[in-house]
DRENLOPA-805481 format. One record per residue: residue number from 1; x, y, z of N, C-alpha, C in turn; residue in three letters. Coordinates in Angstrom, 3 decimals. Each point is the difference from the previous one (the first is absolute). Example, Ala and Ser with C-alpha at 12.3 -4.5 7.8 and 13.67 -1.06 7.14 Angstrom:
2
  resi        nx        ny        nz       cax       cay       caz        cx        cy        cz  resn
     1    13.190    -5.690     7.800    -0.890     1.190     0.000     0.900     1.200     0.000   ALA
     2    -0.350     1.050    -0.720     0.820     1.190     0.060    -0.770     1.090     0.730   SER
END
This chain:
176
  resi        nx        ny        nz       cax       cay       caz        cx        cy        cz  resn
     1   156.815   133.902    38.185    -1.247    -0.405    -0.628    -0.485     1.119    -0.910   UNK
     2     0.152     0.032    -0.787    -0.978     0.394    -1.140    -1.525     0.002     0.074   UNK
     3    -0.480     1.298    -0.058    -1.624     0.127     0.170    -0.186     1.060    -1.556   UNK
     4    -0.983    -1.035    -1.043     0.033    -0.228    -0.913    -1.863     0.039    -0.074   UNK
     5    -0.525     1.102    -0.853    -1.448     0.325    -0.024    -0.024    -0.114    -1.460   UNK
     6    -1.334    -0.674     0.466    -0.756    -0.658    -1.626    -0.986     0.672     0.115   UNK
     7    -0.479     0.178    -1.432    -1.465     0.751    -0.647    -0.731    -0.667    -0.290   UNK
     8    -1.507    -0.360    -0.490    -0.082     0.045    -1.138    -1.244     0.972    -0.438   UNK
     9     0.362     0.247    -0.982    -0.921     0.591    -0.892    -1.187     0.166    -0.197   UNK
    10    -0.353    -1.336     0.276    -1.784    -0.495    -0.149    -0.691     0.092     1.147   UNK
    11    -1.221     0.640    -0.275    -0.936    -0.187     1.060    -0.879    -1.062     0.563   UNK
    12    -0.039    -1.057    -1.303    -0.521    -0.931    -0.234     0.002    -1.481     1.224   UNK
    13    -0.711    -0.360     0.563    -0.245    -0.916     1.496     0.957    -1.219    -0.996   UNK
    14    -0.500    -0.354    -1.050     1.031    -1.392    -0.490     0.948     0.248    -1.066   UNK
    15     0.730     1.441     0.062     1.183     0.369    -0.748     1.467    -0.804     0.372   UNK
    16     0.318    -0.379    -1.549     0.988    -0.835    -0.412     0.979     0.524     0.664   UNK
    17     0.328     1.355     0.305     0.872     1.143    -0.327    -0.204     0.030     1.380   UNK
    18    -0.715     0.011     1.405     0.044    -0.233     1.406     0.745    -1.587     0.317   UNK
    19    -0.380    -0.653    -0.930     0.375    -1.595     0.403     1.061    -0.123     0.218   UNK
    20     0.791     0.832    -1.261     1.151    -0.116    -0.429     0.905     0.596     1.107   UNK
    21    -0.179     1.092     0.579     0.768     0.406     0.915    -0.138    -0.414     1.684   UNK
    22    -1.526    -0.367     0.121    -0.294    -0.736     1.411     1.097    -1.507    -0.339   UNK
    23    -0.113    -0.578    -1.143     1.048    -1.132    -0.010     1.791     0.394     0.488   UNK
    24     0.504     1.208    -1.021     1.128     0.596     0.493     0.159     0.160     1.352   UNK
    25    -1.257     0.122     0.918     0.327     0.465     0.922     0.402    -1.154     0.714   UNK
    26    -0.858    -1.319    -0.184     0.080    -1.588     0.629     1.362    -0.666    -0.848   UNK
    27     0.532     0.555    -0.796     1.426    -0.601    -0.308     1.248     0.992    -0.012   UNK
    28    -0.542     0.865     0.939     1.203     1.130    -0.032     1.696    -0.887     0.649   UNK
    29     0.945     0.129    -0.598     1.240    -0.362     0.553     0.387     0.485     1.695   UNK
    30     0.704    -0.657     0.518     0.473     0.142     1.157     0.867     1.396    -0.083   UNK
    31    -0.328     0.852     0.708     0.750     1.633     0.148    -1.065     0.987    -0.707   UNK
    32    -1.177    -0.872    -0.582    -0.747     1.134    -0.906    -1.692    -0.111     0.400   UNK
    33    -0.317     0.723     0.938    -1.565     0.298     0.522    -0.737     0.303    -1.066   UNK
    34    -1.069    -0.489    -0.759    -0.669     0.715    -0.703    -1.555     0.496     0.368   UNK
    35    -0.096     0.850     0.322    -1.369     0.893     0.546    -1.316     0.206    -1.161   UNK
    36    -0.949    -0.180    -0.109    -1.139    -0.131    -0.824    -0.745     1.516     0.328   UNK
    37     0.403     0.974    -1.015    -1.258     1.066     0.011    -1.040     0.246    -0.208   UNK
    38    -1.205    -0.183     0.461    -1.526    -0.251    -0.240    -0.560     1.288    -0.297   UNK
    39     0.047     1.141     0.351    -0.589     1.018     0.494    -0.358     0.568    -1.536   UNK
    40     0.488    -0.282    -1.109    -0.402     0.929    -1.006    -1.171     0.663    -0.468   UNK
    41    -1.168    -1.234     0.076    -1.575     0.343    -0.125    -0.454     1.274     1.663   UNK
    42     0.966     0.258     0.694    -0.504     0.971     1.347     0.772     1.258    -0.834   UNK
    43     0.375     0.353    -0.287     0.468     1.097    -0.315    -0.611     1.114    -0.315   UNK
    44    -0.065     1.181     0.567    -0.972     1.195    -1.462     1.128    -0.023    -0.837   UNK
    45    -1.092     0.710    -1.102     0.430     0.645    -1.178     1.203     0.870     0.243   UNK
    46     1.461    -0.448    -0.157     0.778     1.503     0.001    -0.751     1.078    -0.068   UNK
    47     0.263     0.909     0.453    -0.050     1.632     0.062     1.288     0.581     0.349   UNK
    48     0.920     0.780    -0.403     1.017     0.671     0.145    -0.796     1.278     1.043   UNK
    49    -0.644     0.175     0.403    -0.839     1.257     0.842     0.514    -0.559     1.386   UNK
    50    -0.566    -1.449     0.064    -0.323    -1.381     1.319     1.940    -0.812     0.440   UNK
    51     0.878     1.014    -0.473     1.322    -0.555     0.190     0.512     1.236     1.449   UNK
    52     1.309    -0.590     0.344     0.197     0.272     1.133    -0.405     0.009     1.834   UNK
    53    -1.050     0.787     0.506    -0.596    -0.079     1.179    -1.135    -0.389    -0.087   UNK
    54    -0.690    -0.332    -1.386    -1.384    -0.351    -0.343     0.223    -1.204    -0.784   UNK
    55     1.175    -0.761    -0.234     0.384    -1.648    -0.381    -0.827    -0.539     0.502   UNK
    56    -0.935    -0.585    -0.365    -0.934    -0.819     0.197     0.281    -1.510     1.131   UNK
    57    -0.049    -0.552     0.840     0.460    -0.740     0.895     0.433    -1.409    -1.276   UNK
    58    -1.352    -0.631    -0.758     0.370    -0.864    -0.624     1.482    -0.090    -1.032   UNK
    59     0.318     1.696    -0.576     0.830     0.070    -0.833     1.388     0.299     1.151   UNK
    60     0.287     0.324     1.037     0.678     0.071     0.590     0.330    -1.412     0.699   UNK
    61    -0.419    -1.155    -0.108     0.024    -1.396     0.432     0.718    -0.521    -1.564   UNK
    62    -0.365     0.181    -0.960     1.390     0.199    -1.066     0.719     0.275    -0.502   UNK
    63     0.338     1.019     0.357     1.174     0.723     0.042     0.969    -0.110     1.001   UNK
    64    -0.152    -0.365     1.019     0.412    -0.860     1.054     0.396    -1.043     0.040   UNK
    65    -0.742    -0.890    -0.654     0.395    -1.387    -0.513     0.836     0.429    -0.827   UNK
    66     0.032     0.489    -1.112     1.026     0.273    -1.420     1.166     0.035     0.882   UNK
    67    -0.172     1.177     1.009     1.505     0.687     0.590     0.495    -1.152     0.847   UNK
    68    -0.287    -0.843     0.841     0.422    -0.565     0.208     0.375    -1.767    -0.343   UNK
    69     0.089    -0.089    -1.246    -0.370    -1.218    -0.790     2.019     0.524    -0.306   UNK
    70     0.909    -1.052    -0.200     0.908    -0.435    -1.008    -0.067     0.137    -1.215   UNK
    71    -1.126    -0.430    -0.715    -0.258    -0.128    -1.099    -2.021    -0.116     0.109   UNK
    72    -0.570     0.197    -1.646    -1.438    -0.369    -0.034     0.357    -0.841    -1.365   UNK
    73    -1.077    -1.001    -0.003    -0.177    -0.626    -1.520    -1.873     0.375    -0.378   UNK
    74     0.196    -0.076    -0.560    -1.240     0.541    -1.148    -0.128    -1.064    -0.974   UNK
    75    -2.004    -0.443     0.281    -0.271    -0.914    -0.909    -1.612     0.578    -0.523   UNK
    76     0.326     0.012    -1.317    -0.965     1.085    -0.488    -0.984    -0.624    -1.347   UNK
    77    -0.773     0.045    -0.164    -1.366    -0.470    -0.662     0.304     0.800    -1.194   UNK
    78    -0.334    -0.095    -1.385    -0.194     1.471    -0.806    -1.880     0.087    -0.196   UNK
    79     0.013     1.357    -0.657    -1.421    -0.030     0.089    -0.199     0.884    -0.948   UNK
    80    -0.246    -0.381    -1.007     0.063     0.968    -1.038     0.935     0.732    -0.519   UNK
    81     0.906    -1.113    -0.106     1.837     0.442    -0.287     0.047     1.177     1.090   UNK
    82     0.065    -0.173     0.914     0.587     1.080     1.176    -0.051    -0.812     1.297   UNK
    83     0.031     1.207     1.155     0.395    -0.992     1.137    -1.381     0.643     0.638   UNK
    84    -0.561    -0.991     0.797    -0.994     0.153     0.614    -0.243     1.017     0.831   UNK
    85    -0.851     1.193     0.320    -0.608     0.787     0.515     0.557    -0.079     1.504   UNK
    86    -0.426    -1.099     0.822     0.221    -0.041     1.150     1.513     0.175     0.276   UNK
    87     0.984    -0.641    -0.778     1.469     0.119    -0.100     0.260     1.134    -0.430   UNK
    88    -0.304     0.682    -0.586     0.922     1.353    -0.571    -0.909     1.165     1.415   UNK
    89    -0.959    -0.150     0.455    -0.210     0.608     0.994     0.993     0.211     1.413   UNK
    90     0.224    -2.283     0.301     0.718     0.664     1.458     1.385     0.458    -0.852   UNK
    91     0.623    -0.370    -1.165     1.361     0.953    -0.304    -0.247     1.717     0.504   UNK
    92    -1.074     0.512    -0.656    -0.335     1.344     0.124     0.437     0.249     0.969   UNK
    93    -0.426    -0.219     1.270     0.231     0.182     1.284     1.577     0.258     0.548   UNK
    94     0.540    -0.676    -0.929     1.890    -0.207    -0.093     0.692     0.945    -0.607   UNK
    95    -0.977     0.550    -0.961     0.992     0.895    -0.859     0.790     0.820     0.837   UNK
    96    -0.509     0.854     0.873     0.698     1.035     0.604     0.468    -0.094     1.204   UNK
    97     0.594    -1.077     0.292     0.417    -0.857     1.242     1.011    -0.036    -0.415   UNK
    98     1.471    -0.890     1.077     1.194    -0.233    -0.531    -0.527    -1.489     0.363   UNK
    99    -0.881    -0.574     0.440    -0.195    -1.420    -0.378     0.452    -0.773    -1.177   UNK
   100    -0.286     0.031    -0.876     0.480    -0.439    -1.122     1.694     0.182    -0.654   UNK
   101     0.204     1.453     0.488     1.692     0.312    -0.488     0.692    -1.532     0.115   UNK
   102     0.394    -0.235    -1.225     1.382    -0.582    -0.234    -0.590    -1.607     1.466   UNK
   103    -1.157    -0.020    -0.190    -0.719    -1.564     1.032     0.120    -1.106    -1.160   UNK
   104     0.893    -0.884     0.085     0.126    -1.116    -0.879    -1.250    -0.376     0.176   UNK
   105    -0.195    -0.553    -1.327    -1.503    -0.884    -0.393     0.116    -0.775    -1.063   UNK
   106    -0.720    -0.743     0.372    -0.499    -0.998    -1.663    -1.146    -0.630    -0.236   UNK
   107    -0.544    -0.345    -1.348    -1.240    -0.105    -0.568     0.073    -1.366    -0.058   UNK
   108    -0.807    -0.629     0.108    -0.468    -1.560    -0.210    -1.469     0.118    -0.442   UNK
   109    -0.152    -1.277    -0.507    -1.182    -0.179    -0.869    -0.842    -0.986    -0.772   UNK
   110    -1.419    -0.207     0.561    -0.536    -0.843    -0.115    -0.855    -0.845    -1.146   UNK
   111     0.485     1.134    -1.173    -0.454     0.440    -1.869     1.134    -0.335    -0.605   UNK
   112     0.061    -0.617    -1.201     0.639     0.073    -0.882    -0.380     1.183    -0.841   UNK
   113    -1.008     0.482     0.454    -0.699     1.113    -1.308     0.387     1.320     0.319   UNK
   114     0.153     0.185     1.453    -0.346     1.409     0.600     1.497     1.129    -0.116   UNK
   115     0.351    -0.377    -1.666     1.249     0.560    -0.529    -0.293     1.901     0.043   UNK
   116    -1.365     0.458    -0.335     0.029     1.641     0.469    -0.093     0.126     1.138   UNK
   117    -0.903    -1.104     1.029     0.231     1.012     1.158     1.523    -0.108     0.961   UNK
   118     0.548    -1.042    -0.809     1.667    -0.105     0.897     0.587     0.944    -0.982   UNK
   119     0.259     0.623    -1.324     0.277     1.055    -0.443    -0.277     1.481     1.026   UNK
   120    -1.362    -0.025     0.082    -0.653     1.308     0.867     0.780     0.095     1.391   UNK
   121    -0.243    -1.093     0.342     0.086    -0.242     1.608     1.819     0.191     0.260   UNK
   122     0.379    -0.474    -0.499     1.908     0.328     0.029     0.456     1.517    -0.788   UNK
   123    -0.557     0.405    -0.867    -0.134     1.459     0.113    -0.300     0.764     0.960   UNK
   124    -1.277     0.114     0.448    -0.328     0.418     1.024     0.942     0.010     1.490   UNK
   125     0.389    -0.981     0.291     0.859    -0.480     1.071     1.443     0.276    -0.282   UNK
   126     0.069     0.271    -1.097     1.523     0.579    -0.078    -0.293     1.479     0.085   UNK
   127    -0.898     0.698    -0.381    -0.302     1.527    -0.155    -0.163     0.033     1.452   UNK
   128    -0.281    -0.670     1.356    -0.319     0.406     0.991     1.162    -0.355     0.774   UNK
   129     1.312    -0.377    -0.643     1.650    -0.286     0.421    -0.418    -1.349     0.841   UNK
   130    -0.720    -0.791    -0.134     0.574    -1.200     0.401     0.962    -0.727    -0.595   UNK
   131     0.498    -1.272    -0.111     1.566    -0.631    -0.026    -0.719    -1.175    -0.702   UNK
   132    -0.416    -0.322    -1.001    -0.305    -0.627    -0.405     0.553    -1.535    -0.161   UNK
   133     0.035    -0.966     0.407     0.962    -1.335    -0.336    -0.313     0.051    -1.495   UNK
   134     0.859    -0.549    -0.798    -0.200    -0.892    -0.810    -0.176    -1.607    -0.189   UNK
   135    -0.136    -1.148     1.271    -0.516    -0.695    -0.062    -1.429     0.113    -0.064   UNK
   136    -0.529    -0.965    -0.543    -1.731    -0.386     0.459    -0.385    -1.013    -0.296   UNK
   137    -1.177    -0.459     0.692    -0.777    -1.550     0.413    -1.014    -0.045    -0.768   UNK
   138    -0.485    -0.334    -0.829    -1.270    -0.417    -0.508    -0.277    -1.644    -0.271   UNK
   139    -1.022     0.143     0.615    -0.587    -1.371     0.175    -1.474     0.051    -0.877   UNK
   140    -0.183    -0.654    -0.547    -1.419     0.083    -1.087    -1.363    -0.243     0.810   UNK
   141    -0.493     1.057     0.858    -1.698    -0.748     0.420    -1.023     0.454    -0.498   UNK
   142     0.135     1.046    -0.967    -1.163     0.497    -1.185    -0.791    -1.357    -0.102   UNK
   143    -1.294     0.428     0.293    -1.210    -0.542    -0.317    -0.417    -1.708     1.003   UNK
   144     1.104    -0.138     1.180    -0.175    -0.743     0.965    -0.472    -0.026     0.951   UNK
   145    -0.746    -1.012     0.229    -1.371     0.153     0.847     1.240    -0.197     1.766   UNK
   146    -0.815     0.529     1.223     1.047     0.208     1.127     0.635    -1.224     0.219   UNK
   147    -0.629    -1.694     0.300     0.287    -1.417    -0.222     1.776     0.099    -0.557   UNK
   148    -0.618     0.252    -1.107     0.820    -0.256    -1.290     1.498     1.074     0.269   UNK
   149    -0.263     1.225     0.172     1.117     0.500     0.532     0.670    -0.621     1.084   UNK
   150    -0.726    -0.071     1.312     0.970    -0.567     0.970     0.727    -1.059    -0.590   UNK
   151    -0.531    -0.920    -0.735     0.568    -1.201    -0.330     1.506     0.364    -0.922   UNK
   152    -0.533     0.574    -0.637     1.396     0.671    -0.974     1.253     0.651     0.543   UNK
   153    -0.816     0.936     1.507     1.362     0.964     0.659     0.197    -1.018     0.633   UNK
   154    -0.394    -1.158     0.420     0.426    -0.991     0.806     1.413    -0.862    -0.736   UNK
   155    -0.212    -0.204    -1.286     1.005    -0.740    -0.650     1.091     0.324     0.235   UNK
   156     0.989    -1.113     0.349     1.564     0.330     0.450     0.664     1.210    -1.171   UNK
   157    -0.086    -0.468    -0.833     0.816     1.351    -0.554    -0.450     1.296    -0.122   UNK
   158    -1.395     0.165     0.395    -0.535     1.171    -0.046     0.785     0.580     1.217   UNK
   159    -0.484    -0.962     0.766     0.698     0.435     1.840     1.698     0.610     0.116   UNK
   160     0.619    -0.691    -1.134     1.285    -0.112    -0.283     0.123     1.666    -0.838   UNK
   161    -0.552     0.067    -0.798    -0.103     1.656    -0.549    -0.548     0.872     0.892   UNK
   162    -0.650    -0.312     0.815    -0.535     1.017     0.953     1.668     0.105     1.049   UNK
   163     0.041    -0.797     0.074     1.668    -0.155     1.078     1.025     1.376    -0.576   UNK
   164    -0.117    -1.040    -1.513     1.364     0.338    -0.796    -0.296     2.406    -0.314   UNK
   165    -1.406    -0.171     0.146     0.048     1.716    -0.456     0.049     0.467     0.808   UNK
   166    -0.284    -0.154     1.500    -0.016     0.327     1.164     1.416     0.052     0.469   UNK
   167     0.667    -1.163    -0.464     1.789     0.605     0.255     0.596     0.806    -0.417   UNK
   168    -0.543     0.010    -1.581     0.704     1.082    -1.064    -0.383     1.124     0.537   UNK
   169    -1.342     0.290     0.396    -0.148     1.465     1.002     0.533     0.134     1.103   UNK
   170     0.316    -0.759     0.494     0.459     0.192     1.152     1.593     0.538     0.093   UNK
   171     0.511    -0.791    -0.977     1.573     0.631    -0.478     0.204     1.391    -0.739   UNK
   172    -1.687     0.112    -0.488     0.039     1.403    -0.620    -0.321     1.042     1.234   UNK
   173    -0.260    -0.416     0.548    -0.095     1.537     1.177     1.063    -0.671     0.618   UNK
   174     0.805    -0.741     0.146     1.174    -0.312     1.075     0.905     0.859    -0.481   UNK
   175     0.081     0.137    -1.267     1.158     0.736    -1.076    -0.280     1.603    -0.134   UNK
   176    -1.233     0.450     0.586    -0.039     1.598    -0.497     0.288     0.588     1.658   UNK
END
């Protein structure tokens, strides 16, 4: 079994970009667990001072998760052509961890628009040696009210792309 940790990005109570991966998690394939990370809005502020014996309990509950995850997918909001505050924070926490080393991952996404912050955000994540897939899922819920999303991640072929990227990851960490 494959234990397979999702992000997302947004802090937001009716983010597209949570939907999207709480859905991954309700159509994950058979052999592939997908785990929902909530904790991002608990986090402090990185401090490189607050690392090691003074890791903060909340940031040590992800880094933990990271380390023991197969893989993470990342679904990320942009916000002013960049990646949201709360996201580049819990990364912080990673930099100087071997959490991330060479941890297959991949980006999915709930924008057709959010072309800088998946620029930023896969930079970033390659500078911190994660394994980047080159598959990814984007499903369009920019500017959909919550109704309206479920209804959409509900549609068979959505369900069917959620399947189909979830295998392709899954063969991508089967293979490294």
């Amino acid at each position: 079994m494959l234990n397979i940790l999702a992000i997302s990005g947004s802090l937001r109570a009716a983010s597209t970009n949570s939907a999207l991966i709480a859905a991954l998690a309700r159509n994950a394939p058979s052999g592939c667990r997908v785990s929902v990370y909530d904790g991002l809005g608990c986090l402090p502020i990185f401090n490189p001072d607050n690392e090691g014996e003074r890791t903060p309990l909340e940031a040590s509950e992800l880094i933990d998760a990271v380390t023991r995850a197969d893989g993470v997918i990342v679904s990320c909001p942009e916000y002013a052509h960049g990646v949201p505050g709360g996201l580049k924070n819990g990364l912080d926490w990673l930099v100087s961890r071997d959490a991330a080393v060479a941890k297959p991952a991949m980006l999915v996404h709930a924008s057709p628009r959010s072309l800088f912050a998946r620029a930023a955000l896969a930079e970033i994540m390659r500078t911190m040696s994660f394994a980047l897939c080159d598959d990814v899922l984007e499903i369009a819920l920019l500017g959909k009210k919550p109704p309206e999303v479920e209804s959409i991640l509900a549609e068979p072929a959505n369900r069917q792309a959620m399947r189909d990227a979830l295998n392709a990851f899954a063969d991508f960490i089967r293979a490294r």
